[in-house]
C-alpha positions in Angstrom: -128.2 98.4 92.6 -125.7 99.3 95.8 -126.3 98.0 99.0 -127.1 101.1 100.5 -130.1 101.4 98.2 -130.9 97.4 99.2 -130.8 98.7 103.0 -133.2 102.1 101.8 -135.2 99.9 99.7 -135.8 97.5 103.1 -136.4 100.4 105.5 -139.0 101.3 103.7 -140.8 98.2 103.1 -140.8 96.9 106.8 -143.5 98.1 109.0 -142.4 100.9 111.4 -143.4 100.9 115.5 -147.4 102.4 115.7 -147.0 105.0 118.1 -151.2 105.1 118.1 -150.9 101.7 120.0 -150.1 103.6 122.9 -148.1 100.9 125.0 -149.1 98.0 123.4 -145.9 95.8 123.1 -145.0 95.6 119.1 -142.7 93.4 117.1 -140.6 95.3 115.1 -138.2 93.8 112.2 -134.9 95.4 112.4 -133.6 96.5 108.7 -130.9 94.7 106.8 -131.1 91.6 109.1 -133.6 89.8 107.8 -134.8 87.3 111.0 -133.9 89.9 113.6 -136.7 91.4 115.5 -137.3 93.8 118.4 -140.5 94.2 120.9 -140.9 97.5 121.8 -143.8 99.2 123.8 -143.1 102.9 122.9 -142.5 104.0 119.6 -139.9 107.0 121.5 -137.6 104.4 122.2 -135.0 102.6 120.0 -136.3 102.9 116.6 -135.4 100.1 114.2 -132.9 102.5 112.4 -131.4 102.8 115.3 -130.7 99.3 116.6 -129.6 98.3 113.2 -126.6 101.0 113.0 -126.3 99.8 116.4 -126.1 96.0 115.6 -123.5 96.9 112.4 -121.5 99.0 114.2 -121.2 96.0 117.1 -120.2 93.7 114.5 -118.2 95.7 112.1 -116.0 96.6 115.6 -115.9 93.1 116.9 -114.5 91.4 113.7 -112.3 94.3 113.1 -111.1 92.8 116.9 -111.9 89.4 117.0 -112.8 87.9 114.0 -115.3 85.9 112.7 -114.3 83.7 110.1 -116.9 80.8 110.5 -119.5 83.6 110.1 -121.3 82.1 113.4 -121.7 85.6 115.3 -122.7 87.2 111.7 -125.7 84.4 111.6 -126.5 84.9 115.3 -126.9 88.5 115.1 -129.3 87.7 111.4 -131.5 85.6 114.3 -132.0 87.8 117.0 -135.3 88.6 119.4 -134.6 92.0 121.5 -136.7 92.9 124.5 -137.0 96.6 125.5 -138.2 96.6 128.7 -139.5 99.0 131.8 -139.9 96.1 133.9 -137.1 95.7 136.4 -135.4 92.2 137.8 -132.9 91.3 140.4 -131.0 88.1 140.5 -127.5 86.6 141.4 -124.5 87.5 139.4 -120.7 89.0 139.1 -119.4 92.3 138.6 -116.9 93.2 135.5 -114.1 92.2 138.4 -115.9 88.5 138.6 -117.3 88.8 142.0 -120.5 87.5 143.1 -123.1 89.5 144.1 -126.8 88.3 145.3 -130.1 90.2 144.5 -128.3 92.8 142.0 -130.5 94.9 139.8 -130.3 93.4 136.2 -130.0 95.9 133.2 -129.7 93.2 130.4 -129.8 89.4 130.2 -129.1 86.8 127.3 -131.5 84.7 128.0 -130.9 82.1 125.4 -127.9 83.1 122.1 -131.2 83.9 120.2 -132.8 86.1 122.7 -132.0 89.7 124.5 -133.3 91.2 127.2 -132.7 94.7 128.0 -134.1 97.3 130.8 -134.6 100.4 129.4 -134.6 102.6 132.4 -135.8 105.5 130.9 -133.0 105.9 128.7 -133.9 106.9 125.0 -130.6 106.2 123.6 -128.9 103.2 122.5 -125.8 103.9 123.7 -127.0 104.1 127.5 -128.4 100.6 127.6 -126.5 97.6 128.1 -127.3 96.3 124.6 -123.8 96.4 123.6 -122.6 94.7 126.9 -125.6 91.7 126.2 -123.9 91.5 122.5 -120.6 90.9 123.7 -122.1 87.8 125.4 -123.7 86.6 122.2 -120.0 87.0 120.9 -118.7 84.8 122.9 -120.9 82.4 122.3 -120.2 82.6 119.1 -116.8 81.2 119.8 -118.2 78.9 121.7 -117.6 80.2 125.0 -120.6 80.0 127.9 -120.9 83.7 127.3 -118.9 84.3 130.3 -121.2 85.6 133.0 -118.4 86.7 135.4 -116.8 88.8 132.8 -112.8 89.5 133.4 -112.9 87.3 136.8 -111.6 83.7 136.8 -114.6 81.5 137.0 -115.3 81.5 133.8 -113.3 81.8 130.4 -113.7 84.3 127.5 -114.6 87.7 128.7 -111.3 90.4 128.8 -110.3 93.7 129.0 -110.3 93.7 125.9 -114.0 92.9 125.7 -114.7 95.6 128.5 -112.5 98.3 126.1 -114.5 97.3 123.2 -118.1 98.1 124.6 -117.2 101.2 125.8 -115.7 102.5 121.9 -119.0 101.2 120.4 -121.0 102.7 123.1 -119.1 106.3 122.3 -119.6 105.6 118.6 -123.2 104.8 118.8 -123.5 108.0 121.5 -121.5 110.4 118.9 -123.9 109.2 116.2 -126.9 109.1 118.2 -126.2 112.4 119.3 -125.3 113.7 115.6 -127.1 112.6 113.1 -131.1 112.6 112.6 -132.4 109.2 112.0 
């Protein structure tokens, strides 16, 4: 059997968001990683086809750039809890140039390396969240960094331009695929 028919096979079997729960938050498996999970309260955004590619195509990109020899980013991304949320929080933090701001609108968080949260903002593709930006933290923790909250300033180690470059070419490969292909 070929792995794409293992990843068919799984699709199938998992249980799909209920759209006739009408905004009643749901815990969603996400195929081909089997302890990663994502609570969703409407079915029209991010289906569990879609964060998968979107997870894959994050790591496949990473270790083609970073690496991941020990596997630790591999296992941390097979043990993940995603949050889509409406809801909207403010709290302290730095820009991609490292300085501080107070009382800035949040669009993602890593609350814990096990746990993502993301504000959805209306946005029904992938691509337009900071998903990709909150899995470049759990990267970096992954090699043992802090995740680097003041990304390329010089507080705190780990985060480049590098990093920066990378989210944007998985963000335009998730948006050309999003954008192309039925899923």
């Amino acid at each position: 059997m070929s792995n794409l028919s293992i990843i068919t096979s799984d699709i199938q079997r998992i249980r799909p968001c209920d759209p006739l729960l009408g905004g009643m938050p749901q815990l969603v498996q996400i195929p081909g990683l089997s302890r990663t999970w994502q609570i969703v309260s409407n079915c029209r955004y991010f289906s569990r086809n879609r964060v998968s590619i979107a997870l894959n195509v994050f790591y496949l990109r990473w270790v083609a750039e970073f690496g991941d020899d020990d596997r630790n980013l591999l296992l941390m991304l097979n043990d993940l809890l995603i949050e889509w949320s409406t809801k909207e929080k403010t709290m302290s933090g730095y820009t991609y140039g490292g300085d501080k701001v107070e009382n800035a609108r949040v669009l993602g968080l890593v609350l814990s390396p096990g746990i993502i949260w993301i504000n959805t903002d209306n946005k029904l593709n992938v691509c337009e969240t900071s998903l990709v930006h909150e899995l470049i933290h759990i990267g970096l923790i992954s090699q043992s960094y802090r995740g680097d909250p003041d990304h390329e300033g010089p507080i705190y180690p780990g985060w480049s331009a590098k990093h920066t470059a990378l989210m944007y070419s998985i963000n335009s490969i998730l948006y050309d695929i999003e954008n192309n292909l039925i899923m």
